[in-house]
C-alpha positions in Angstrom: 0.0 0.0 0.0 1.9 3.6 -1.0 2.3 6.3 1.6 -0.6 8.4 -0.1 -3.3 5.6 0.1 -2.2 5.1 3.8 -2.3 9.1 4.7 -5.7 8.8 2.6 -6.9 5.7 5.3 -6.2 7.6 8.2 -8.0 10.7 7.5 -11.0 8.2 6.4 -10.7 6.6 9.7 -10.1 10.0 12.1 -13.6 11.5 10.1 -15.4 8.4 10.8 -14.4 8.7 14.6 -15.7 12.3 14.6 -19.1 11.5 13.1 -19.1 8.4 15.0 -19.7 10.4 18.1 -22.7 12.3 17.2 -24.2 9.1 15.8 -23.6 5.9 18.6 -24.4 7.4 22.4 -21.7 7.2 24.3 -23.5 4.3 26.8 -23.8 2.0 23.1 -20.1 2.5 22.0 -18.4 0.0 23.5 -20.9 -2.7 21.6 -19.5 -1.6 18.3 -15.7 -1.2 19.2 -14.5 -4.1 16.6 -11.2 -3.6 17.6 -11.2 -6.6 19.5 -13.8 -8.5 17.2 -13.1 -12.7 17.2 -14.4 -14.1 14.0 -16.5 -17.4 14.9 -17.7 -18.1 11.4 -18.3 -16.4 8.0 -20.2 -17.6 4.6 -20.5 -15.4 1.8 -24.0 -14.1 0.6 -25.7 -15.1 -1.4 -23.0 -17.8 -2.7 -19.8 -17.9 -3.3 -20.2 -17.6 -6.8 -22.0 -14.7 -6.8 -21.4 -12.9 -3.7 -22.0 -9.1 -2.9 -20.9 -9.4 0.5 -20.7 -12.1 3.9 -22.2 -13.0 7.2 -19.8 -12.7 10.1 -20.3 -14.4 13.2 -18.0 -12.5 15.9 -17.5 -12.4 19.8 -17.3 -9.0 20.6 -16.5 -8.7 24.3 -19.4 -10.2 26.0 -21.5 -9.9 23.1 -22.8 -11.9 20.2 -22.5 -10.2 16.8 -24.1 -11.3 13.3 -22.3 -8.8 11.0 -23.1 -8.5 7.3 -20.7 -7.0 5.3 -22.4 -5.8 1.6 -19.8 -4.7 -1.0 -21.9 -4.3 -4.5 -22.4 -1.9 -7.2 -26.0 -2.6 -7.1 -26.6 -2.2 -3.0 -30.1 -1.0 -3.8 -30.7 -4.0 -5.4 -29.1 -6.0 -2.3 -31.2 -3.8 0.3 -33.7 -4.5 -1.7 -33.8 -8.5 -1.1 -33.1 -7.9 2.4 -36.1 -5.9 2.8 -38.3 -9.0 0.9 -37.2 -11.5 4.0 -37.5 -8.6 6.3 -41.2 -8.3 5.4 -41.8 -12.2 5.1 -40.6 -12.8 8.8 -42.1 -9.4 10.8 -45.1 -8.6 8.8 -46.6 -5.3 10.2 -43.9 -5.1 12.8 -42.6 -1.3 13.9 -38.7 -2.4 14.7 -38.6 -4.0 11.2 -39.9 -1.4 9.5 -38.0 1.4 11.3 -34.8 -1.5 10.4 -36.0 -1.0 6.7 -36.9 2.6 6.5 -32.5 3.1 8.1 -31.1 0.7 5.3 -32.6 3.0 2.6 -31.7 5.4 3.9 -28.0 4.8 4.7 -27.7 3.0 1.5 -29.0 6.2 -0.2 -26.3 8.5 1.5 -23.4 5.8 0.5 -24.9 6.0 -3.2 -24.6 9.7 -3.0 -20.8 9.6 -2.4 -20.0 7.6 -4.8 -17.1 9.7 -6.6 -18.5 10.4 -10.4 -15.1 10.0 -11.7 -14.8 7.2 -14.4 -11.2 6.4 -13.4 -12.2 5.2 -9.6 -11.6 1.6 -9.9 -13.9 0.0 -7.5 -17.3 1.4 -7.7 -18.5 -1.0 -5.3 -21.4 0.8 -2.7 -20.3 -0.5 0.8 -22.6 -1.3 3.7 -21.9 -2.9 7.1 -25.1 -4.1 9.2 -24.4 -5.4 13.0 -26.9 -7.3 15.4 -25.1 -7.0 18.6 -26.6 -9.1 21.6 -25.3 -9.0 24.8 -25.8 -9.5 28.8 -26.6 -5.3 28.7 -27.5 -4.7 25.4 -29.0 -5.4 22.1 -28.9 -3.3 19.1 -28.2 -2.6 15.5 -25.1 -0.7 13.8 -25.5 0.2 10.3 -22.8 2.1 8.6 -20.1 2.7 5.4 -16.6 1.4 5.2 -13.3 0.7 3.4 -11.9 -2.4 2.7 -8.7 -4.1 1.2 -9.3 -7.2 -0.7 -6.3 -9.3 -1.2 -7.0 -13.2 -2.9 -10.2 -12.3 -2.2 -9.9 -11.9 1.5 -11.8 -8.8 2.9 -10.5 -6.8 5.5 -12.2 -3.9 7.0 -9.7 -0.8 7.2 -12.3 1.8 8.5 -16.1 2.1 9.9 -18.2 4.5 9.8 -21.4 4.1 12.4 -24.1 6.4 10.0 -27.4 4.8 12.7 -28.1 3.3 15.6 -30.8 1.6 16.6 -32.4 -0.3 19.8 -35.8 -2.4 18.5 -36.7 -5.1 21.2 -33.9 -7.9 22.3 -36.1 -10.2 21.0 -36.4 -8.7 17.4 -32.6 -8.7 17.3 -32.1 -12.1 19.3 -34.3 -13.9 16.6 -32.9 -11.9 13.6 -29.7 -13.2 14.7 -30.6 -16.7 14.5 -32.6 -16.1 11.1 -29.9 -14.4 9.6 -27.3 -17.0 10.5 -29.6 -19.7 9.6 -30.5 -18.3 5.9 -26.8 -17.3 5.4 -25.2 -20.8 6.4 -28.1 -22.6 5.1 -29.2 -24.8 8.0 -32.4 -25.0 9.3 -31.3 -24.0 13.0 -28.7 -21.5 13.7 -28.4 -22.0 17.3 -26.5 -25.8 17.6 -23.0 -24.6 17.5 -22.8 -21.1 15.1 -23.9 -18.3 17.5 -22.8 -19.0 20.7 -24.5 -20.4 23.7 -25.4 -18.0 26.8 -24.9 -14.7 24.9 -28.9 -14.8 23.2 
């Protein structure tokens, strides 16, 4: 990586940390520190194949996290099939749709800042999504970030937190498990993917 894409990184990361604070409360923040992330599992969505992004499985302290990562050039498109599950398993419930309502509009503000320039070589819109479960807490991170792909390994370099929200622990337990379960394709996700004692 040359000097300038480095110096380029680190203001990324230090504007991220500034917005970060008017956008996760201070009392939530420590749930979405990945610093310290261990990666249980992962599976890429929708295959392989074909992906547009993967479903982490992480310990995050004392929480359980099902992260999606989305990296498309099409992420309405991928919003878009979320939102078709999203609606299948909550019908006509108010933490769903308020989920919904924040992945348009995140995805809207990543699609915004998409540099117009021709020469930009990956024009790929990228989303992270977080279910974080814990003893204290359970919530959902959605936000932007940068990534370095090498042999088609992904590695997050930056985050940027863009919404928070806090719908019941039992919309986020259960999304957790639904997520998990549609993502590894097995009809339970609980035997041995998301940990025991952190639901």
């Amino acid at each position: 990586m040359s000097w300038i894409r480095r110096v380029a990184l680190m203001l990324v990361a230090c504007a991220a940390a500034a917005a970060a604070e008017g956008v996760v409360p201070a009392r939530l923040a420590p749930w979405l520190d990945a610093s310290r992330d261990q990666l249980l599992h992962r599976a890429y969505v929708p295959s392989p194949e074909r992906r547009v992004g993967e479903v982490r499985i992480l310990r995050r302290g004392d929480a359980t996290v099902v992260q999606t990562l989305l990296y498309s050039k099409v992420l309405s498109r991928v919003v878009g099939e979320i939102r078709k599950k999203e609606l299948a398993n909550w019908p006509h419930s108010p933490d769903a749709a308020a989920y919904l309502e924040t992945l348009a509009r995140v995805q809207k503000l990543i699609w915004s800042r998409l540099p117009s320039d021709a020469r930009v070589s990956d024009r790929r819109q990228k989303m992270w999504i977080e279910f974080v479960l814990s003893p204290h807490a359970a919530l959902i991170g959605v936000g932007a970030f940068e990534m370095d792909e090498t042999g088609g390994e992904v590695r997050v370099v930056s985050r940027e937190p863009l919404a928070v929200l806090e719908p019941s622990r039992d919309y986020v337990s259960r999304n957790q498990r639904l997520i998990a379960a549609d993502s590894f394709h097995v009809e339970d996700a609980a035997p041995g993917l998301l940990p025991e004692g952190r639901k």
